[in-house]
VOGU-3710 file (C-alpha; in Angstrom, 3 decimals, decimal comma):
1> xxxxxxxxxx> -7,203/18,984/-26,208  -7,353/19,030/-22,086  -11,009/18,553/-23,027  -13,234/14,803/-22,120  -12,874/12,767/-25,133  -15,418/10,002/-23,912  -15,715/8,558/-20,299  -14,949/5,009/-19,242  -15,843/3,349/-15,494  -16,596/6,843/-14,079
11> xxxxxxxxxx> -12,823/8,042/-15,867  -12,824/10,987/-17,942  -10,165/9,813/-20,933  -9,337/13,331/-22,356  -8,275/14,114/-26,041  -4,751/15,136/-25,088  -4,307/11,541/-23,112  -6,195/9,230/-25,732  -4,023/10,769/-28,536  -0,472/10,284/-26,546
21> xxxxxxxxxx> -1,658/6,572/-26,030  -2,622/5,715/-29,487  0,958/7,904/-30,691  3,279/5,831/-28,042  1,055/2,347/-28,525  2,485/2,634/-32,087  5,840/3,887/-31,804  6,594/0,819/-28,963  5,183/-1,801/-31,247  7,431/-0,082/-34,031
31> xxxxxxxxxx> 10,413/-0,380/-32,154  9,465/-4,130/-31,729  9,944/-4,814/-35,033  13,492/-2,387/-34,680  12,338/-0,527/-37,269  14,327/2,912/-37,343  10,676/4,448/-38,134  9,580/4,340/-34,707  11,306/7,181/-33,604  9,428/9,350/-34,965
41> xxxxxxxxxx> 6,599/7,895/-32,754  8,030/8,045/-29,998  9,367/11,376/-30,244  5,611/13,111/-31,017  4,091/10,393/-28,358  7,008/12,061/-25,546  5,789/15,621/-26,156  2,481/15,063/-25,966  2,685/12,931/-22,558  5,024/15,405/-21,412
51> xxxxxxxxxx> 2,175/17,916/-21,441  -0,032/15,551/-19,955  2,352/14,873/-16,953  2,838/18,270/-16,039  -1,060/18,392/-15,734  -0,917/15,557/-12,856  2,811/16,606/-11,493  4,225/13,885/-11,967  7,414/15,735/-12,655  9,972/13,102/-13,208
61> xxxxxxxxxx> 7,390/11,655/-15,998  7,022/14,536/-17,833  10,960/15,198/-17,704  11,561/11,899/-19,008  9,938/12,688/-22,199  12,434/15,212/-23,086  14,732/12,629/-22,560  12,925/10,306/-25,126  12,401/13,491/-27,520  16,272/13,815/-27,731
71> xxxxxxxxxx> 17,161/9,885/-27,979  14,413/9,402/-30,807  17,074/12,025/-32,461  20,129/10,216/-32,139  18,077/6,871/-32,312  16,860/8,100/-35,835  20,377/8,933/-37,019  22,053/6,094/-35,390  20,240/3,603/-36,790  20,322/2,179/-40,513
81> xxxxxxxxxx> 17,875/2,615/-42,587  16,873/-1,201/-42,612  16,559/-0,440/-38,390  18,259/-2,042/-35,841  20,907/-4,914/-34,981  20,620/-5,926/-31,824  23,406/-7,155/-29,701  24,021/-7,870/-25,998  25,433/-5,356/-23,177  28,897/-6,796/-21,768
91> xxxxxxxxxx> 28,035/-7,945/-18,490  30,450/-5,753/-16,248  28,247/-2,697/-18,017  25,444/-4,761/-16,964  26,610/-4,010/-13,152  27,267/-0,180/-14,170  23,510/-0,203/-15,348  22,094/-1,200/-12,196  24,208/0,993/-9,740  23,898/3,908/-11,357
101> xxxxxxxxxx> 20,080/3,642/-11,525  19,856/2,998/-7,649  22,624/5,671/-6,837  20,622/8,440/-9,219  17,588/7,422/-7,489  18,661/8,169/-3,813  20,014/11,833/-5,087  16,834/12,360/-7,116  14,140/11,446/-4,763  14,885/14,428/-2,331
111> xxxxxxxxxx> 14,565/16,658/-4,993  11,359/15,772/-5,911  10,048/15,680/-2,690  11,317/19,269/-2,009  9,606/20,400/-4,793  5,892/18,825/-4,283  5,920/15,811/-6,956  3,316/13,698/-6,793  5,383/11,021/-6,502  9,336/11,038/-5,442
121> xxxxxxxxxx> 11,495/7,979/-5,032  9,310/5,889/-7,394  9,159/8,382/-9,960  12,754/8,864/-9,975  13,739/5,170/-10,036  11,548/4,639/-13,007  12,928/7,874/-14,633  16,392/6,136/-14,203  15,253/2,838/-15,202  13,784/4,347/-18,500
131> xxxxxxxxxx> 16,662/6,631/-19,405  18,818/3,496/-18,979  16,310/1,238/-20,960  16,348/4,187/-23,781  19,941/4,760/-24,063  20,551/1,099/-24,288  17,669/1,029/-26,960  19,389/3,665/-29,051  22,843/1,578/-28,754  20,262/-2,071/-30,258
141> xxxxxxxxxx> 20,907/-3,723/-26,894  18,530/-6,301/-26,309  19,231/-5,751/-22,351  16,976/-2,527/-22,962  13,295/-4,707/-23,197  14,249/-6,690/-19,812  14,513/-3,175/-18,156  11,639/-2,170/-19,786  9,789/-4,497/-18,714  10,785/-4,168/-15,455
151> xxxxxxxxxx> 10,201/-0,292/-15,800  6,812/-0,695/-17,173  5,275/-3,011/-14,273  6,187/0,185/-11,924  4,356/2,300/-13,610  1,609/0,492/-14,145  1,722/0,676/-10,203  2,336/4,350/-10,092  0,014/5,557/-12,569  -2,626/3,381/-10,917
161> xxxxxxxxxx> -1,899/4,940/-8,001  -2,860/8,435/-9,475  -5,656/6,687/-11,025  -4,967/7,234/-14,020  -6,895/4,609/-15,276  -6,030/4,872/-19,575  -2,557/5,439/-19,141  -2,358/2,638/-16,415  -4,224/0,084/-19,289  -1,356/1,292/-22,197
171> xxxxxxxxxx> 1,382/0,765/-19,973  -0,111/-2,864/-19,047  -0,043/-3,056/-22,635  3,273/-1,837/-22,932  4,572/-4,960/-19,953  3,384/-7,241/-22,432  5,248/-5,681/-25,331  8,468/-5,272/-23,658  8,194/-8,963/-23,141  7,822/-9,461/-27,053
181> xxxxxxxxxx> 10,340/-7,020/-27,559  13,043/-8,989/-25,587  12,131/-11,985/-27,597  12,375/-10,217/-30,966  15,359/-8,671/-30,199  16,675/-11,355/-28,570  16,371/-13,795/-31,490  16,806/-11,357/-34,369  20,275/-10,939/-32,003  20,952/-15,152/-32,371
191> xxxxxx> 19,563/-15,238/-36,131  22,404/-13,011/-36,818  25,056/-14,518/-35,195  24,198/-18,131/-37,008  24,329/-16,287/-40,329  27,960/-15,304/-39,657
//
């Protein structure tokens, strides 16, 4: 699985990284359409890039996905059958959202330093960021894609950074999907309200 699966501008793609891609390329376009099946997805797609973070160190990324692995859980149970309903966050939570994602940050990023990540304050504000996004995702917030794609521009930048060259191209794909995300959301969201 740690094995080459082919090799692309001098980057060895292996089997384990190709496979997490193609998993968590299909459980994010799922969860576009807020159907409740993409949990599943995203729940195999977290373990295996879980295992391919600890590879790499990145630490904060591979903790995350336990994080997804649990909220695909109560995402799967949460939601109806016929998927999600999105709605909007209240805007005082909207405040919450954003402090506690900068206030986790500063406590996390010493950590990781102390314990040789590859990456510290970065990692940990786009650990935040995606625990927020995901949490609001399980609740059918629409605010969840905005963070998302806010989330997902970082790590393009970080995973660049660690050249990391496949991952970096599914999470440029996955910038461009949280912006179609917001917009589904965001007008299934208004459809429903002009049905009342």
């Amino acid at each position: 699985m740690f094995s080459t699966f082919f090799t692309a501008w001098g980057y060895e793609v292996s089997y384990l990284e190709f496979v997490a891609s193609l998993v968590s390329f299909i459980g994010v376009g799922l969860g576009i359409t807020g159907k409740r099946i993409t949990w599943p997805w995203w729940a195999l797609g977290s373990v295996l890039y879980g295992i391919f973070f600890l590879q790499y160190e990145l630490y904060a990324s591979a903790a995350l996905q336990l994080v997804f692995i649990a909220a695909a859980v109560v995402g799967w149970f949460g939601w109806e059958p016929t998927g999600a309903k999105p709605g909007p966050l209240k805007n005082k939570y909207r405040i919450y959202v954003i402090a506690a994602i900068v206030l986790a940050t500063l406590a996390l990023g010493p950590v990781l330093k102390s314990i040789g990540a590859a990456s510290t304050y970065v990692d940990a504000i786009l650990f935040f960021g995606s625990l927020s996004a995901q949490i609001l995702m399980v609740y059918e917030k629409y605010d969840s894609w905005p963070i998302w794609l806010a989330v997902n521009i970082g790590y393009v930048a970080l995973y660049s950074s660690q050249e990391l060259l496949f991952t970096t191209l599914l999470y440029v794909a996955f910038t461009v999907m949280a912006a179609l995300g917001w917009k589904s959301w965001y007008g299934s969201h208004k459809r429903s309200l002009r049905s009342l």
